[in-house]
N, C-alpha and C positions, 0 to 999 in steps of 0.2 A: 642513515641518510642525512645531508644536509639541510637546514631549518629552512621554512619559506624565507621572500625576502624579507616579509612582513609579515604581523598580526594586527590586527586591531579591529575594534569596534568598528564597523563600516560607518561613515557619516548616514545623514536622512537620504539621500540620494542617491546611497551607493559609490559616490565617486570617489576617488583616493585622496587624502586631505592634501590641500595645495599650500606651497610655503608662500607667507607674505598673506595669508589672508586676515584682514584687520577684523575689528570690533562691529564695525557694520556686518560684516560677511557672515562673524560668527552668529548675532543677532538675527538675518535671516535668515539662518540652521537654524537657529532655536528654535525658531517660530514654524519651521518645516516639520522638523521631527516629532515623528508620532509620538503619540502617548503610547505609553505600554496599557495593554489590553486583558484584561480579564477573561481568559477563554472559556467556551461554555462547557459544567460539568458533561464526562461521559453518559451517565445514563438519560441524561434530556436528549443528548445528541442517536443515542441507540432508538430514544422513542419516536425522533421526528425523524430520523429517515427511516427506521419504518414503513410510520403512516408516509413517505411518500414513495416508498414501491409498493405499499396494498393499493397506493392508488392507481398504479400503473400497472397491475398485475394480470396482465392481458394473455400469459401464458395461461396461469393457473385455471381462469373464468372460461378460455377457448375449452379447453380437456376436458373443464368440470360439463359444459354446454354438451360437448359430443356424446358423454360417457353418459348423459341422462336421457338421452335418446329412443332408450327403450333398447331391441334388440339390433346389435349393431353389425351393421355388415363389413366386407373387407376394403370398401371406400372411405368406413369412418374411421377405420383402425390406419388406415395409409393419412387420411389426415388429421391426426394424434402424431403421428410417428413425421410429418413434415413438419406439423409445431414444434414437436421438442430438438427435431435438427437446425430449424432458423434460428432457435434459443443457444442454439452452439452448445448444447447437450454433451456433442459427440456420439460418434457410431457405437462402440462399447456401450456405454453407460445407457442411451436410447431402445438397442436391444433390449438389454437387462428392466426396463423401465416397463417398456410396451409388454414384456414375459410377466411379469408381476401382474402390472393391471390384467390382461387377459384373463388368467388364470383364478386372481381373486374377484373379477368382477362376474365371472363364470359359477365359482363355486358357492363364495358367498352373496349368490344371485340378491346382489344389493343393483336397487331401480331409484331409490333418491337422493336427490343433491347433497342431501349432509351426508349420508354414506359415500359418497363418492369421492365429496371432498375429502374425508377421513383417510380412505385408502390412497386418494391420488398424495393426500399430504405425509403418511407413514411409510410410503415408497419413496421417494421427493426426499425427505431426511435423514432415508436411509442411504441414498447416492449421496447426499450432503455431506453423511458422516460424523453425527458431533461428539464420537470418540477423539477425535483427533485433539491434541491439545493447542490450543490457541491462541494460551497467555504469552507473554513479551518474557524472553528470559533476560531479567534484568539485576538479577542481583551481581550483586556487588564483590570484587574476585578479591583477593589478599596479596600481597606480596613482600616479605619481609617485614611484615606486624602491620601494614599500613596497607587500609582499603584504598581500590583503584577503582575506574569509575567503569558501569556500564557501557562496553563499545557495541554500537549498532554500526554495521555497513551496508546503507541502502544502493541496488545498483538496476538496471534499467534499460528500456532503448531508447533515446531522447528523443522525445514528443512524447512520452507517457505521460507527463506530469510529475517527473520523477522530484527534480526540485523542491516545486509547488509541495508537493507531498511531505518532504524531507520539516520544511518548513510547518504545514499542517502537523507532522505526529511531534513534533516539536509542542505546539500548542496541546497536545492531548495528555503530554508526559506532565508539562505545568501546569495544567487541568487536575492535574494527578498527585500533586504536590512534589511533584520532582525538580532538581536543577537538571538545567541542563546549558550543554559545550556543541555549536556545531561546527563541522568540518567541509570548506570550500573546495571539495579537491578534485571537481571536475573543469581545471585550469585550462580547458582549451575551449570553452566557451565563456567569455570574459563575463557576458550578463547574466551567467549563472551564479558567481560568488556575490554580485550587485545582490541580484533576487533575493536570496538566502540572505543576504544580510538586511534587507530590510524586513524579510520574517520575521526574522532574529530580534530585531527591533520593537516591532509591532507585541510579542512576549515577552521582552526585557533577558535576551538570551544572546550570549557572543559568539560571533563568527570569527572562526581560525582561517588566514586565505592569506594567499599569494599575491600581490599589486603588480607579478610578473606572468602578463598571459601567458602557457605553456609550458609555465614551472612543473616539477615533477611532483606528479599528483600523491605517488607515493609519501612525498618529503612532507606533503601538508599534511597527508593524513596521522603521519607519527607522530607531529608538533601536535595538531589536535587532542589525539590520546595525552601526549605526554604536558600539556597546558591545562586539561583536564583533568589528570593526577595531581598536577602541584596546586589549584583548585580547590580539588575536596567535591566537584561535582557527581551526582551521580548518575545522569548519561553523557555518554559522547554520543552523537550521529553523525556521519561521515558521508557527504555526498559523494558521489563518481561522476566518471562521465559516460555515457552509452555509443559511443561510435562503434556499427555494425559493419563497416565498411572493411576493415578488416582484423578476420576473426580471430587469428592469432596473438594479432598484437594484443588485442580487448582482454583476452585468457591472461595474459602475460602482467598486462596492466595490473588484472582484477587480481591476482594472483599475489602479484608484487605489496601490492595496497593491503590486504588483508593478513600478509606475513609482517610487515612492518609493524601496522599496528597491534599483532599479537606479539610482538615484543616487550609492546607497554602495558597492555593488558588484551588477557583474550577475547578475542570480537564473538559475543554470546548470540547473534544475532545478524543474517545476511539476510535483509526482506529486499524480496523480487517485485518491482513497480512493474503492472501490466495494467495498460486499458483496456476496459471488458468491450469495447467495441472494437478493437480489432481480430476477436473467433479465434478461430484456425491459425491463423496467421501468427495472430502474438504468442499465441505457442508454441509455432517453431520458433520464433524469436523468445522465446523464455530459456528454452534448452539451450541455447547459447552461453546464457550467463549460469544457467545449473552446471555447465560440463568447466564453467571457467570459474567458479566458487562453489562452495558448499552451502546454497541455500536453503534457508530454516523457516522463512515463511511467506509467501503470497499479501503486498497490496493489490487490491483492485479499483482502479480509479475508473471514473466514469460509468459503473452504472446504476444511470440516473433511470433506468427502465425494464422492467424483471424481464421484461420480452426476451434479452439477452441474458438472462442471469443462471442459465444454462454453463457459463463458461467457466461459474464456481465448482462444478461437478468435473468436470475436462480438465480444468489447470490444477487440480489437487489428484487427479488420477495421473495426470502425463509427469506431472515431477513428484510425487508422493510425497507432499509436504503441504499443510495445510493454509488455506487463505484465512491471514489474520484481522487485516484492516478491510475497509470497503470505503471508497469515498462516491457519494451522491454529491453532483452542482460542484459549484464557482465557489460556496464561500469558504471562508477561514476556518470555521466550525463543520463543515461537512464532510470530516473523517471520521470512524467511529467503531470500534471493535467489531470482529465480524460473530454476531450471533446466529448459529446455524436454524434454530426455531424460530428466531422471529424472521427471518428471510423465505423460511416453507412457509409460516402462516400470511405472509405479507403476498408470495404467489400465488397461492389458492383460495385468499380470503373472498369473498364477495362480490 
């Protein structure tokens, strides 16, 4: 494919550098443009969102209330099984949840809170899964004596926060002591390569993009990879664009993007952006992008509240791939490896 029109470092503003701009102009760049940001280690970021679903963890305290009720009748077991369906559980997985408790709350005729919590949290991790592996394949591929960089392809339905994200796990990889190359190559919405490039900024990381709205997003993405090998860096991430409107082109697109740049190096990594607040729903809209790429792992952006955190169970059973990130909140720092124990102990904690 042929190269974007352009590369470069985005200005502070995102705008395209303009010709004729004098020494005053540059001076009030200077003064706009961020400082590059220190992002905050992963394990501080694991511990405070955490504590902030035990503090929402309004699922786990309803189950543990009903279940210590003494002997419970078929009103309380129907409202256990209405809590874990508004948590976006799923049918499957709430069956299987409600057979367990019954059965073990029956047998091992356990009557107190910590016992309850115990079993509600050993069933609860056991839906969760934390066989599944959930580290970032990120090592680094060979090709003719010479390492090539880690290719990630984030892809998504636009309003996830897929962007925002792109630019977050950016920050977590340089948290990590990693370089990194991002790729603007969801060219049909012009303020998504702005976006990204003042992430980019913000961690001291360049943005590969197009200054031609609707350039072929394909083209940026193999420049990316292939600016990223002559580089020496050791990720690329590679934005898309999410247009659900139509499904074949999106396949087609996704498709296209992904073969390009496994020419320059293979893409170790296609992570799926879903907002834990759209249920049901963003799951059929997940299977879109599963049946149009080969996806390897689950973000989950937004949730900021276990009530729904149900949907971690559902979106690892419906694509059989496990969710790796989680973002809690608005800020920069509030993405953060998905730990399957500290998210069971943060829903049933107290």
């Amino acid at each position: 494919p042929s190269p974007p029109d352009a590369r470069v470092p985005a200005p502070a503003d995102g705008s395209a550098p303009q010709a004729g701009d004098g020494p005053a102009a540059e001076a009030e760049e200077a003064v706009r443009a961020p400082e590059v940001e220190a992002p905050e280690p992963v394990p501080s970021r694991m511990q405070r969102l955490r504590a902030r679903l035990a503090a929402s963890g309004a699922l786990g305290r309803a189950i543990v209330d009903i279940l210590s009720r003494g002997e419970l009748k078929a009103a309380d077991w129907e409202e256990i099984e209405e809590s874990l369906l508004i948590a976006d559980l799923g049918l499957e997985a709430t069956d299987q949840l409600m057979e367990a408790l019954k059965r073990r709350v029956a047998v091992e005729k356990v009557g107190d809170t910590a016992g309850i919590r115990r079993i509600l949290r050993e069933e609860l991790l056991a839906l969760v899964d934390p066989a599944m592996d959930r580290s970032l394949r990120l090592d680094k591929p060979e090709a003719d004596g010479r390492a090539l960089p880690a290719a990630v392809l984030m892809v998504g339905v636009n309003g996830t926060g897929k962007t925002t994200t792109v630019g977050k796990l950016a920050r977590v990889l340089v948290a990590d002591g990693r370089t990194v190359l991002l790729g603007a190559a969801d060219t049909f919405r012009a303020a998504a390569a702005d976006q990204l490039a003042t992430w980019g900024q913000r961690v001291g990381v360049d943005v590969v993009r197009s200054e031609r709205e609707g350039a072929d997003p394909a083209s940026v993405a193999f420049e990316a990879v292939k600016e990223g090998a002559s580089r020496g860096v050791d990720v690329v991430v590679v934005d898309t664009a999410g247009r659900l409107q139509n499904k074949s082109t999106l396949m087609d697109e996704l498709g296209k993007i992904k073969r390009v740049m496994d020419r320059q190096a293979p893409v170790g990594e296609v992570l799926l952006v879903l907002d834990a607040t759209t249920g049901q729903n963003g799951l059929q809209q997940a299977l879109v992008f599963a049946e149009a790429v080969g996806v390897t792992g689950i973000v989950l952006t937004k949730l900021d509240g276990s009530a729904k955190g149900g949907i971690v169970v559902s979106v690892q059973r419906e694509l059989g791939v496990p969710v790796k990130f989680v973002g809690l909140g608005e800020g920069a720092d509030d993405l953060a490896p998905f730990d399957p124990e500290g998210f069971v102990d943060a829903i049933v904690s107290a």
